[in-house]
C-alpha positions in Angstrom: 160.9 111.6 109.6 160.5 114.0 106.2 157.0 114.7 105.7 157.0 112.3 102.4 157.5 109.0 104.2 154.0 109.6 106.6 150.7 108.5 105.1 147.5 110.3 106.9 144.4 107.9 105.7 141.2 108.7 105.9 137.6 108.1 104.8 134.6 110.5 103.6 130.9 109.9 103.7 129.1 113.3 103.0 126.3 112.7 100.6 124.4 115.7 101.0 127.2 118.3 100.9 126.4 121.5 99.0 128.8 124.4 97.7 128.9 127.3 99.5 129.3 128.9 103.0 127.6 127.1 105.7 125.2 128.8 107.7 125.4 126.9 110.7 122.4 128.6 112.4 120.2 128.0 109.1 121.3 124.3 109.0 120.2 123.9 112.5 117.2 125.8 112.1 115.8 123.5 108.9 115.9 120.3 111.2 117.7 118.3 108.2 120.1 116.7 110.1 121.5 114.6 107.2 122.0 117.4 105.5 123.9 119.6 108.4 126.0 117.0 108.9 127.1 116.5 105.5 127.5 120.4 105.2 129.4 121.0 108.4 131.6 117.8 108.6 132.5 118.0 104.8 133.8 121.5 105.4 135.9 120.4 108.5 137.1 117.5 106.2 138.4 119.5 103.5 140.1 121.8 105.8 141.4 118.7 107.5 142.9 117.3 103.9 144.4 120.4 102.8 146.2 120.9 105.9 147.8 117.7 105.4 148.6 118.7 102.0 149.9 122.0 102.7 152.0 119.9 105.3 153.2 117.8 102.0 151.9 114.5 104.5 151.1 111.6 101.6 147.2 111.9 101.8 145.1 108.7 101.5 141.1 109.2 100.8 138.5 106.5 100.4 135.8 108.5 99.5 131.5 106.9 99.3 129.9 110.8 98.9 129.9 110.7 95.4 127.9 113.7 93.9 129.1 117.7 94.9 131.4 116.9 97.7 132.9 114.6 94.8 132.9 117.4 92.4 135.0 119.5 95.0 137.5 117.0 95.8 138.6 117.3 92.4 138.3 121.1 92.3 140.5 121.1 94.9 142.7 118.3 93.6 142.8 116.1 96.9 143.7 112.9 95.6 140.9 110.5 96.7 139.7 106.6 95.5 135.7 105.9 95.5 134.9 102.9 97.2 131.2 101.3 97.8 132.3 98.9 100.9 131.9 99.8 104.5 133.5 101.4 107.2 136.2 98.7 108.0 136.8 97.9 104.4 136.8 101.6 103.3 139.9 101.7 105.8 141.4 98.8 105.4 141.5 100.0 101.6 143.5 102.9 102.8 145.9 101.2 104.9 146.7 98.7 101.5 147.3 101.4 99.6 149.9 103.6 102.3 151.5 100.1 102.7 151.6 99.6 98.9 154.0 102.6 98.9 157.7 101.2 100.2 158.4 105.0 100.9 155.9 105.1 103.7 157.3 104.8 107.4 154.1 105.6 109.5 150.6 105.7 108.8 148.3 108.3 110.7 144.7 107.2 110.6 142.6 110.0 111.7 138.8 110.5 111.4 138.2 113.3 108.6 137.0 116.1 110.2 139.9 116.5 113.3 141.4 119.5 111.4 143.5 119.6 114.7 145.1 116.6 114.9 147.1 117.4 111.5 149.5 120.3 113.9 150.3 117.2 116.2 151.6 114.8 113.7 155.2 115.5 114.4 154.8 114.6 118.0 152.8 111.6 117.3 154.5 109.7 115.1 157.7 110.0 117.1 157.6 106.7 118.9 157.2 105.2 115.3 160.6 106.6 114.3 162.6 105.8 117.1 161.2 102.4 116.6 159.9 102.2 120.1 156.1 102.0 119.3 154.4 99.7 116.3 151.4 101.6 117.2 151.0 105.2 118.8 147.2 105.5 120.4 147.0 109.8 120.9 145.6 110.6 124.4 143.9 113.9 125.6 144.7 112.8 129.0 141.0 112.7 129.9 141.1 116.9 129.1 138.4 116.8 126.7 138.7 120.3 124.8 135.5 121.5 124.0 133.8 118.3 123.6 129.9 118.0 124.0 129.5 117.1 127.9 127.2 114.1 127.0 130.3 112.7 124.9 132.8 113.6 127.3 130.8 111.4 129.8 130.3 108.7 127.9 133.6 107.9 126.4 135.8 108.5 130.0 133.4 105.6 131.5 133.9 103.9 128.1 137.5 104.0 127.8 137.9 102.9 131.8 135.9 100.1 130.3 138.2 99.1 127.7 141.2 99.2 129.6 140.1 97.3 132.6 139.5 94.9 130.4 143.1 94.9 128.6 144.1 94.6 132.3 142.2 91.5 133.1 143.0 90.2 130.2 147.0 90.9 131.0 147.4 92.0 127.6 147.8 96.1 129.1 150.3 96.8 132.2 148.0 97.7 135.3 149.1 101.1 136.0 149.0 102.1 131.5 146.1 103.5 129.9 145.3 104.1 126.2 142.5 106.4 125.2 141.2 103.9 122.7 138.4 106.7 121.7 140.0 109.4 120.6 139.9 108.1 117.3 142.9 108.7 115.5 145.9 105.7 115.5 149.2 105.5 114.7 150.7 102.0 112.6 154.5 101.9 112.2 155.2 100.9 108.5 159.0 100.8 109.0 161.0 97.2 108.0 160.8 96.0 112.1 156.9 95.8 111.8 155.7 96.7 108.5 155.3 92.9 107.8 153.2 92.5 111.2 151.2 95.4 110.9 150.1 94.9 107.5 149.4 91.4 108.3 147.0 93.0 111.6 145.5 95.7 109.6 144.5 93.7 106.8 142.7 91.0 107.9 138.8 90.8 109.7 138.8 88.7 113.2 136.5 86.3 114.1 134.7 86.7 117.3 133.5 83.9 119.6 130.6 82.3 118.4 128.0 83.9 121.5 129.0 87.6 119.9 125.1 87.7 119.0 124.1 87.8 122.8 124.9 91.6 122.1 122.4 93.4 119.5 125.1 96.2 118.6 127.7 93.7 117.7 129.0 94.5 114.0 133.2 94.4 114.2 132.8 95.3 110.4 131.5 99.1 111.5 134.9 100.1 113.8 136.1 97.6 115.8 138.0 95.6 113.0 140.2 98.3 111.5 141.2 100.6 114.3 139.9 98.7 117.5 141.5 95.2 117.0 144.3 96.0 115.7 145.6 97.2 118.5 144.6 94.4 120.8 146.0 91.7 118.2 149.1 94.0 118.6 149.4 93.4 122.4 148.7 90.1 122.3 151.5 89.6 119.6 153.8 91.4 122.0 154.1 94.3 119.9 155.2 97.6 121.6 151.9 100.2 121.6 152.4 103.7 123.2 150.2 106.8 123.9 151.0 110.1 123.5 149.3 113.0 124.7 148.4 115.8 122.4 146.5 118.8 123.2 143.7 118.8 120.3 140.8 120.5 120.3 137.0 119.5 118.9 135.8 121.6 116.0 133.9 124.5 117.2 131.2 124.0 114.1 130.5 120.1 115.3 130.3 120.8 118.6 127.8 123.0 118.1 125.7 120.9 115.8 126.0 117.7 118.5 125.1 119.9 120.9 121.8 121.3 119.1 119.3 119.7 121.4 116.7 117.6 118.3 119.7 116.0 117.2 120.6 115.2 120.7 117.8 113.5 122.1 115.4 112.5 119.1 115.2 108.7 118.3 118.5 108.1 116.8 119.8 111.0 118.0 123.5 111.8 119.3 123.2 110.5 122.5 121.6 107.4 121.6 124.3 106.7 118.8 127.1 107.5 121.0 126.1 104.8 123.4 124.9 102.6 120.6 128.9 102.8 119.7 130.4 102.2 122.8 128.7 99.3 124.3 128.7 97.5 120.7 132.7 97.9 120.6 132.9 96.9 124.3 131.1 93.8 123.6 133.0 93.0 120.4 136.0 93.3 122.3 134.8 90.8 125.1 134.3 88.5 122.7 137.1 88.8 120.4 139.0 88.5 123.7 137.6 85.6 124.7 137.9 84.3 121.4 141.6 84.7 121.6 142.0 82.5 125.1 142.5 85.7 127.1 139.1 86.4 128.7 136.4 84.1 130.5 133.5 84.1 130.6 133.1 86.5 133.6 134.2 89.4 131.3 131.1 89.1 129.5 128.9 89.2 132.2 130.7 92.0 133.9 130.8 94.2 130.4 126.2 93.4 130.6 126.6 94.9 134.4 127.9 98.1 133.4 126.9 99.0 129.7 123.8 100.8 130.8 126.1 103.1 132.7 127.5 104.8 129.6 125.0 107.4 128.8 
């Protein structure tokens, strides 16, 4: 597939970026978290958008920074759209616009700031070529490359969690696996699903009407754009794949999840990582039961074990 007919979508939040080098040491040492995060995932998002470009990938940015990381986008001349809405709208409004574009094939949704993932683009959107896959889900095959420990914990227990309950609900084959927390996904945008996809991607799913027994429950924050999707896919029947790359976390935000007052304070790293996964793991009980394909015993088993991601 020539580089002209893949999309690689993505959205950008950094309202504190500043010009300049980053001094990660100086970031860490002022205790502005907002702003090191800004600064240090802004930088690995620009790299991450020029290498696409350089790569002559279609790039698709819904940008909310506004402001100096604003300013450089246009220095640079990424192409980008502003948008106000939030996280699932912001890439829903991506996906419309790949899939307003007949010459797009595949569309590569990645988080902005895995630079890495751009090198493995060729191998990933292989199953959408051969028309074997209407959605590719990457997997690190549980070989977590230089990931915080605390997040490498927490999203293996997490990701057993989602897929036991794709088993139960017989929408995943016992003995397959997708590492639904990578992050990045795959959508084919070829004439055999384009149709379905867009009609998957672009739409927000209702969840059974108890989805408020769960406090973190928000589908609007991930689980409507890149989580359900993918479910709606297997229950439609729709071929989804993995494919194991070998990508690599940025050094630069390891090194700022890993600086221990961002860890542990009150809405720290490790709080928010958990806060992430048991809200998606609940909005997928409940989305599958909403859908006929889960009782009532998935919910209780998905309370017994949220406390164990940590």
């Amino acid at each position: 597939m020539d580089a002209e007919h893949i999309a690689i979508c993505t959205t950008t939040l950094y309202p504190e970026w500043f010009e300049g080098e980053a001094n990660l040491e100086e970031l860490l040492k002022s205790k502005d978290r907002a702003c090191a995060e800004s600064k240090i995932r802004g930088d690995l998002a620009l790299q991450t958008m020029e290498a696409a470009l350089r790569n002559k990938y279609k790039l698709i940015v819904i940008d909310s920074s506004g402001g100096a990381f604003e300013g450089e986008l246009r220095r640079r001349n990424i192409p980008f759209t502003t948008s106000t809405g939030g996280m699932s709208e912001k890439r829903r409004e991506a996906f419309t616009q790949a899939l307003g574009d007949e010459n797009i094939e595949a569309l590569v949704w990645t988080e902005p700031e895995k630079v890495d993932l751009i090198r493995s683009v060729p191998s990933i959107i292989a199953p959408i070529e051969d028309e074997s896959a209407a959605i590719v889900v990457p997997s690190r095959n549980e070989t977590y490359n230089n990931y915080p420990k605390y997040q490498t914990s927490s999203e293996i227990k997490a990701n057993k969690q989602f897929n036991d309950k794709l088993h139960r609900a017989k929408l995943l084959a016992e003995d397959t696996n997708l590492d639904m927390f990578i992050g990045p996904r795959v959508f084919s945008a070829r004439p055999k699903f384009r149709e379905t996809i867009a009609n998957i991607l672009n739409r927000k799913y209702v969840l059974d009407s108890k989805k408020a027994q769960h406090g973190n429950t928000d589908p609007e924050r991930y689980s409507d754009a890149i989580y359900f999707p993918v479910v709606a896919a297997l229950d439609q029947h729709l071929p989804v794949t993995s494919v194991p790359i070998d990508f690599r976390y940025p050094d630069s935000q390891r090194t700022l999840e890993e600086h221990t007052p961002f860890i542990e304070s009150a809405g720290g790293y490790r709080e928010k990582r958990k806060s992430q996964y048991t809200g998606i793991l609940a909005e997928l009980v409940y989305y599958l039961r909403s859908i006929g394909k889960l009782g009532n015993e998935g919910t209780e088993s998905t309370k017994s074990h949220l406390t164990e991601i940590t």
